[in-house]
TILUM-403422 format. One record per atom (N, C-alpha, C, O): residue number from 1; residue in one letter; atom name; x, y, z. Coordinates in steps of 0.001 Angstrom, whole numbers. Layout:
BEGIN
NUM,A,CA,X,Y,Z;
...
***
This chain:
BEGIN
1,X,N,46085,-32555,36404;
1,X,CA,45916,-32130,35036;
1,X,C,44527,-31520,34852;
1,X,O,43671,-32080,35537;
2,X,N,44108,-30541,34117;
2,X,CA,43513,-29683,33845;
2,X,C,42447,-30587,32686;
2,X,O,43044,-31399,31979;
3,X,N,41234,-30489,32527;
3,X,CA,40258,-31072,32053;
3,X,C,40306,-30313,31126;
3,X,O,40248,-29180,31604;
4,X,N,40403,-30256,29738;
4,X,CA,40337,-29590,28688;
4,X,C,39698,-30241,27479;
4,X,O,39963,-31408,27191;
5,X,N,38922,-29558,26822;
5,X,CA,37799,-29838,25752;
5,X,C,38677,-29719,24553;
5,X,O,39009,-28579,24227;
6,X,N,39114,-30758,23831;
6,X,CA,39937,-30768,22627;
6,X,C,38960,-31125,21574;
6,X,O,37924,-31770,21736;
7,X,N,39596,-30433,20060;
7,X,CA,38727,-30383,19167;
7,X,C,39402,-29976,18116;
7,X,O,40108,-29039,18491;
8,X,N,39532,-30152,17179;
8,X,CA,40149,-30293,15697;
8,X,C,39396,-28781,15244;
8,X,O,38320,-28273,15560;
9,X,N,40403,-28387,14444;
9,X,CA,39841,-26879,13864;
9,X,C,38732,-27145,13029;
9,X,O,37816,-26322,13008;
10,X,N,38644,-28650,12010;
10,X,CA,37525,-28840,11236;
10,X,C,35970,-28482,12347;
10,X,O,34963,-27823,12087;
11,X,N,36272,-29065,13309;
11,X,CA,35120,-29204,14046;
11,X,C,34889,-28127,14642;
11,X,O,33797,-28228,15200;
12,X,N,35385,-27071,14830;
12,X,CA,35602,-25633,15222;
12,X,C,35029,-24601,14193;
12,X,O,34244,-23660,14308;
13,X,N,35644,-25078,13260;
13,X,CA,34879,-24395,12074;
13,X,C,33456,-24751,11297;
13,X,O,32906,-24105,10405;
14,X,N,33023,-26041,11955;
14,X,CA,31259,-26815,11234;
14,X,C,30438,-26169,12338;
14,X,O,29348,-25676,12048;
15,X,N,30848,-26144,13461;
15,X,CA,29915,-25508,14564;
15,X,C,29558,-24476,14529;
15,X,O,30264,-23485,14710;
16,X,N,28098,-24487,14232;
16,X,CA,27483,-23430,13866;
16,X,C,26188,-23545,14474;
16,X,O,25655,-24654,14488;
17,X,N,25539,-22437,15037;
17,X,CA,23977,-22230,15681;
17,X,C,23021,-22112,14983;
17,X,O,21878,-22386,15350;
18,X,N,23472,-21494,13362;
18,X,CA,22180,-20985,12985;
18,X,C,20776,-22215,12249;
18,X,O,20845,-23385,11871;
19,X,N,19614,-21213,12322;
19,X,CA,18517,-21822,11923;
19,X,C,18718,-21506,10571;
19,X,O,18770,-20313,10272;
20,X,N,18833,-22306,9756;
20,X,CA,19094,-23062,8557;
20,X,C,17905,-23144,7988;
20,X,O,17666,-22492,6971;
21,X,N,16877,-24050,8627;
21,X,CA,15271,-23941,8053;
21,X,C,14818,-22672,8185;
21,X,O,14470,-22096,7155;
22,X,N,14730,-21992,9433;
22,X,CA,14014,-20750,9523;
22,X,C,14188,-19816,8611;
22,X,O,13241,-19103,8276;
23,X,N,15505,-19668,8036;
23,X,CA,15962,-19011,7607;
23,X,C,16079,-19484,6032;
23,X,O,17028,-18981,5430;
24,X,N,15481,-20127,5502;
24,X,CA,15101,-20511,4381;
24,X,C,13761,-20497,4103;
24,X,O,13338,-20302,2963;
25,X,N,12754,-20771,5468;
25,X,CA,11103,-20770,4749;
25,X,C,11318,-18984,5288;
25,X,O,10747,-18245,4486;
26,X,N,11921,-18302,6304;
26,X,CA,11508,-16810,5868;
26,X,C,12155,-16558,4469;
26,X,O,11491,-15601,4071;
27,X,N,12858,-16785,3705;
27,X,CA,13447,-16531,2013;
27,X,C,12380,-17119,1590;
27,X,O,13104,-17829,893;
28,X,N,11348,-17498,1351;
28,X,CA,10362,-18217,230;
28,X,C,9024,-17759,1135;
28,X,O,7922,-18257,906;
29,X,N,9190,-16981,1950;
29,X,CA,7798,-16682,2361;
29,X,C,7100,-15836,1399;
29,X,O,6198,-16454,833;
30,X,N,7209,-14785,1081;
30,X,CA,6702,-13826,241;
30,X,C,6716,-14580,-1572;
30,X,O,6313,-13760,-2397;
31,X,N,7016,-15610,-2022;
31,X,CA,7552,-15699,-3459;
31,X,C,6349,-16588,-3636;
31,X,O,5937,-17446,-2856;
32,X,N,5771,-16161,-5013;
32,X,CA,4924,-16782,-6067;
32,X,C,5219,-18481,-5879;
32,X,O,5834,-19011,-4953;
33,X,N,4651,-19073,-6927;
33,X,CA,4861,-20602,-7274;
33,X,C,6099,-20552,-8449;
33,X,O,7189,-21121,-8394;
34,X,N,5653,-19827,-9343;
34,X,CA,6742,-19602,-10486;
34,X,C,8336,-18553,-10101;
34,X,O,9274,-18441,-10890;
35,X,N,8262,-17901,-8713;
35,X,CA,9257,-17789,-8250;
35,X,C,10354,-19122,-7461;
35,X,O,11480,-19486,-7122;
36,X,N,9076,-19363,-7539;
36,X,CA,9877,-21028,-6304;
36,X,C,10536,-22107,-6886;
36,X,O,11237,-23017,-6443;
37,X,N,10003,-21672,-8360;
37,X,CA,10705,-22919,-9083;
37,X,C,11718,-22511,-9768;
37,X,O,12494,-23249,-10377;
38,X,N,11759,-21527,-9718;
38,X,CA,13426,-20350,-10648;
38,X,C,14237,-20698,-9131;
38,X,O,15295,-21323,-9204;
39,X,N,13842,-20382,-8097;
39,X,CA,14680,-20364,-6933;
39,X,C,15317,-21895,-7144;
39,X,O,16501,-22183,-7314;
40,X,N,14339,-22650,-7091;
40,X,CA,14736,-24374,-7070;
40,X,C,15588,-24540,-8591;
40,X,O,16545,-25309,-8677;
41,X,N,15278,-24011,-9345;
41,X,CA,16414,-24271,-10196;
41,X,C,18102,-23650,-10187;
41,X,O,19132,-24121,-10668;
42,X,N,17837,-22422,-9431;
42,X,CA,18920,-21709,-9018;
42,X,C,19710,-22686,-7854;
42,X,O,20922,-22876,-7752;
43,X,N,19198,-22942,-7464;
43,X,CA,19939,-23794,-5992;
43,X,C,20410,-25194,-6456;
43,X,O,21483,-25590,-6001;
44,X,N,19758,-25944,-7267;
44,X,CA,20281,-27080,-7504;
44,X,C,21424,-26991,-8871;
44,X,O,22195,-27904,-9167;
45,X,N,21326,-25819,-9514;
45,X,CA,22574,-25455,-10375;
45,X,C,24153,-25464,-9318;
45,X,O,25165,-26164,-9308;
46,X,N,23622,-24193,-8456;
46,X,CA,24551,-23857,-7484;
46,X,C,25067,-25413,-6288;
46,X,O,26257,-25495,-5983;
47,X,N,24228,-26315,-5832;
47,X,CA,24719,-27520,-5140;
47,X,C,25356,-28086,-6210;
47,X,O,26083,-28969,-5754;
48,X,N,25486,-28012,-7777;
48,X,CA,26373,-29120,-8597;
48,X,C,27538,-28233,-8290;
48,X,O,28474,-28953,-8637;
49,X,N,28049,-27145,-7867;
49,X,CA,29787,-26711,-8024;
49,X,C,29879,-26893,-6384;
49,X,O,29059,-26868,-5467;
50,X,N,31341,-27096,-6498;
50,X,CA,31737,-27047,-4810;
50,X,C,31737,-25644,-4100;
50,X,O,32046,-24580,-4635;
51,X,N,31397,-25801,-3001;
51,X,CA,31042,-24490,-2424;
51,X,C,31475,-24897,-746;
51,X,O,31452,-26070,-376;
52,X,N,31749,-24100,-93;
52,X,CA,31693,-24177,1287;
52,X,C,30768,-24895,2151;
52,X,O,29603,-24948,1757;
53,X,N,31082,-25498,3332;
53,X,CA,30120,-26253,4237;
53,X,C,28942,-25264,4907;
53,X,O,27999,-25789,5499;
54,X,N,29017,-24161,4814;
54,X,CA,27912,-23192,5638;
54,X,C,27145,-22913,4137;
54,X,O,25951,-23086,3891;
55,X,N,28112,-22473,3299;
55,X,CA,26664,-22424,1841;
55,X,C,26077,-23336,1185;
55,X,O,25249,-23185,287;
56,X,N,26589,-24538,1721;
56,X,CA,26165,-26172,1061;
56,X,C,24837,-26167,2262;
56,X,O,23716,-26499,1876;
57,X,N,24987,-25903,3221;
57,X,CA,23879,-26495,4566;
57,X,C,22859,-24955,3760;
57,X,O,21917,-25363,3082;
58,X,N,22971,-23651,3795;
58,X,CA,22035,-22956,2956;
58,X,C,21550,-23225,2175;
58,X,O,20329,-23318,2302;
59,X,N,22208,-23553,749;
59,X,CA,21108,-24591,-434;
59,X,C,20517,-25327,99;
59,X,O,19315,-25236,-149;
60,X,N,20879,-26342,1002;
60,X,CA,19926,-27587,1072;
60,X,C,18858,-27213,2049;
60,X,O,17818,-27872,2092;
61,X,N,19040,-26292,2758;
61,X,CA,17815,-25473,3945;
61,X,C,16820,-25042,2767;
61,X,O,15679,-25489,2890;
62,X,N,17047,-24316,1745;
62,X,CA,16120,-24076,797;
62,X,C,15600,-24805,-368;
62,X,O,14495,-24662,-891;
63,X,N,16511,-25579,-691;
63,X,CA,16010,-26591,-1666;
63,X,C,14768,-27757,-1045;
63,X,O,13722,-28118,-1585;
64,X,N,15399,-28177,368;
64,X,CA,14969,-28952,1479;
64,X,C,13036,-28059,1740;
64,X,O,11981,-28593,1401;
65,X,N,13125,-27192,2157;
65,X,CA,11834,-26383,2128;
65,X,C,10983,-26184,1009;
65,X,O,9755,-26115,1060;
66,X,N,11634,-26102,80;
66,X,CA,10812,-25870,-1636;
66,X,C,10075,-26933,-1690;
66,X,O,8852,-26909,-1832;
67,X,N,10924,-28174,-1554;
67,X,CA,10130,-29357,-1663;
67,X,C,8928,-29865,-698;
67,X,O,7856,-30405,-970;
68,X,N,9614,-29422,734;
68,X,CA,8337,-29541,1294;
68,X,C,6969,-29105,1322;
68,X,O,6101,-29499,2101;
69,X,N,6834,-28108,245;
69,X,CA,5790,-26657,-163;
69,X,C,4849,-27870,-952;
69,X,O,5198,-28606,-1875;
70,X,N,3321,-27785,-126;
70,X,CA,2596,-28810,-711;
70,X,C,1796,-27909,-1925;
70,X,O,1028,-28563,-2631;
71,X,N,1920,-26535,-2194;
71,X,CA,1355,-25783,-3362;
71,X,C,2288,-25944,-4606;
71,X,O,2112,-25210,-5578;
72,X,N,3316,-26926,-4599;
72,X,CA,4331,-27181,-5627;
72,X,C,3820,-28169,-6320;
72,X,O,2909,-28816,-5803;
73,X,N,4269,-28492,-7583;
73,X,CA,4115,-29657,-8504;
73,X,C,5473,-30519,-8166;
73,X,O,6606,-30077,-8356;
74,X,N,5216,-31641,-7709;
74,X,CA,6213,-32655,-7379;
74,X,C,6973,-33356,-8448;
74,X,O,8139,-33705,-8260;
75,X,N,6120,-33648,-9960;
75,X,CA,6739,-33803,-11189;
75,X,C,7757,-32843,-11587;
75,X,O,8892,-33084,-11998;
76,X,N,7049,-31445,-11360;
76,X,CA,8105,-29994,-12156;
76,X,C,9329,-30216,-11309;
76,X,O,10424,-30167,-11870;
77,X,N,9265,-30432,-10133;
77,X,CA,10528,-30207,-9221;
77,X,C,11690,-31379,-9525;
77,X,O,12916,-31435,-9428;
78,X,N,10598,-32299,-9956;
78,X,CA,11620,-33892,-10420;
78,X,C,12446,-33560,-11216;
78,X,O,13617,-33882,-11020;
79,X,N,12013,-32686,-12547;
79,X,CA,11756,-32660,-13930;
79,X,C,13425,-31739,-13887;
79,X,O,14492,-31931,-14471;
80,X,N,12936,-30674,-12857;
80,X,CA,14222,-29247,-12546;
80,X,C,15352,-30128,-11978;
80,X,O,16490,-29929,-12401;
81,X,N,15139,-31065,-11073;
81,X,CA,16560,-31697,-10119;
81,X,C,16952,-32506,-11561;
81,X,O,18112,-32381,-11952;
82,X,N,16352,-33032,-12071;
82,X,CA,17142,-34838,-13095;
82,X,C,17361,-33539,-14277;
82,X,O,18412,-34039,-14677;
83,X,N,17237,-32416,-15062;
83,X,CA,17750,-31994,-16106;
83,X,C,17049,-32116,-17339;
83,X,O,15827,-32268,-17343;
84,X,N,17765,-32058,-18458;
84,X,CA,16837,-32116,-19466;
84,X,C,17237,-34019,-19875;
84,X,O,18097,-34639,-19250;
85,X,N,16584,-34501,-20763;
85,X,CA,16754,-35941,-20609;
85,X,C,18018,-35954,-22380;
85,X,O,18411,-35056,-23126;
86,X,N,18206,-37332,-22346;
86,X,CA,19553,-37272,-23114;
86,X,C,19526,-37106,-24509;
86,X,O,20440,-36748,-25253;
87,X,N,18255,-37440,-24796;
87,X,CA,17949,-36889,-26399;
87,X,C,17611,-35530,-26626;
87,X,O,17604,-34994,-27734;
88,X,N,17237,-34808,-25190;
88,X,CA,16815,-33175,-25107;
88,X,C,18482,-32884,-25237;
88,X,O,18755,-31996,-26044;
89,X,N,19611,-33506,-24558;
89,X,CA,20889,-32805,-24881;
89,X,C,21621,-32851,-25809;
89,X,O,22476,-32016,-26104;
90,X,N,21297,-34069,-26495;
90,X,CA,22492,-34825,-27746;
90,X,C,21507,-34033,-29271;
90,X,O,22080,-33745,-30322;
91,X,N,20316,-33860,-29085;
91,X,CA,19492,-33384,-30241;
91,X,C,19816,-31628,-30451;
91,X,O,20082,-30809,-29572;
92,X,N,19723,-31480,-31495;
92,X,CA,20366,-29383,-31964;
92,X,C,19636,-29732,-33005;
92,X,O,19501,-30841,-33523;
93,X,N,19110,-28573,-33312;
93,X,CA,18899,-27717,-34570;
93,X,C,19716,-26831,-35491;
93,X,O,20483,-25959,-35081;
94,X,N,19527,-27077,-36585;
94,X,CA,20944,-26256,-37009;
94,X,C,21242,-27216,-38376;
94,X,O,20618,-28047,-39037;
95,X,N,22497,-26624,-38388;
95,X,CA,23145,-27274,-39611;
95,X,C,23264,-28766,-39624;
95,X,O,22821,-29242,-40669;
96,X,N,23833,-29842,-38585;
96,X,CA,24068,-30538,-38016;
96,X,C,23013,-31629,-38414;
96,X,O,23203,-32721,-38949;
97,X,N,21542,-30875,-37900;
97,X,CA,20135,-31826,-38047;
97,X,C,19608,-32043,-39619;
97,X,O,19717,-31125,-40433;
98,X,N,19157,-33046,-39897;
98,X,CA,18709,-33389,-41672;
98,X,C,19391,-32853,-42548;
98,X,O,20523,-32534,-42185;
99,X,N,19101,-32624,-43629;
99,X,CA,19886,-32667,-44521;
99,X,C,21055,-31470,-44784;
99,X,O,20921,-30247,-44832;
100,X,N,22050,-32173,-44907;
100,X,CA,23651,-30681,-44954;
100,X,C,23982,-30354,-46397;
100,X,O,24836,-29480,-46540;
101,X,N,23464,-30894,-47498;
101,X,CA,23714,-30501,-48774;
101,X,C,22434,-29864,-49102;
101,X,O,21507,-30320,-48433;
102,X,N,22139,-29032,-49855;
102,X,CA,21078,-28651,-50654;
102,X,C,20705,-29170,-51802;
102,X,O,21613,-29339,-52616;
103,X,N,19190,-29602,-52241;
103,X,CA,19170,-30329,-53145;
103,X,C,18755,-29733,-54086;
103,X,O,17579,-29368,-54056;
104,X,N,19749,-29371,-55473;
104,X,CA,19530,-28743,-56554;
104,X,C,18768,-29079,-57729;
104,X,O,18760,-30310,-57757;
105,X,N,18105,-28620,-58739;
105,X,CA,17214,-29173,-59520;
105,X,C,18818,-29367,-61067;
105,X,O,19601,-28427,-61208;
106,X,N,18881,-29973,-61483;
106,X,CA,19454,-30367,-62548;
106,X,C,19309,-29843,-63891;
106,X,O,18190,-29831,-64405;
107,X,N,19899,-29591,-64253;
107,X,CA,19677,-28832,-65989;
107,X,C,19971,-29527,-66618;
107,X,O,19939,-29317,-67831;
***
């Protein structure tokens, strides 16, 4: 019998060569501080929907690198991953907030 290398198509299809890091700190080489943090907000929008196993390992090659960038603010990056907090979402302006009748003077 013939020695043969068996392997499930999943595993056929995750095998992949590429540099993942490299190829994420060359994408953030050239970009500002205030580019890096639009990028980091772009990427962690994009990791909340389901996406493919080769564009899931891309976000996290770049999200993964952003963070390691010691010219970053480690609070701002907290601040971008956790969202706005629950009184920043449940609170509006508008009709909704204080008073919904108008208060008329009486004759």
């Amino acid at each position: 019998m013939k020695n043969r290398e068996t392997y499930t198509r999943r595993q056929a299809r995750d095998y992949d060569e590429r540099n993942y890091h490299g190829d994420a700190k060359a994408l953030i080489k050239g970009l500002d501080k205030i580019q890096m943090y639009e990028l980091y907000e772009i990427v962690n929008e994009k990791l909340a929907y389901g996406t493919t196993m080769k564009r899931e390992k891309e976000l996290l090659a770049v999200k993964k690198v952003i963070e390691d960038e010691k010219s970053l603010d480690v609070q701002r990056l907290q601040r971008i991953r956790r969202g706005r907090s629950e009184m920043a979402k449940e609170g509006s302006y508008g009709e909704k907030a204080g008073r919904t009748t108008v208060h008329r003077k009486k004759v």
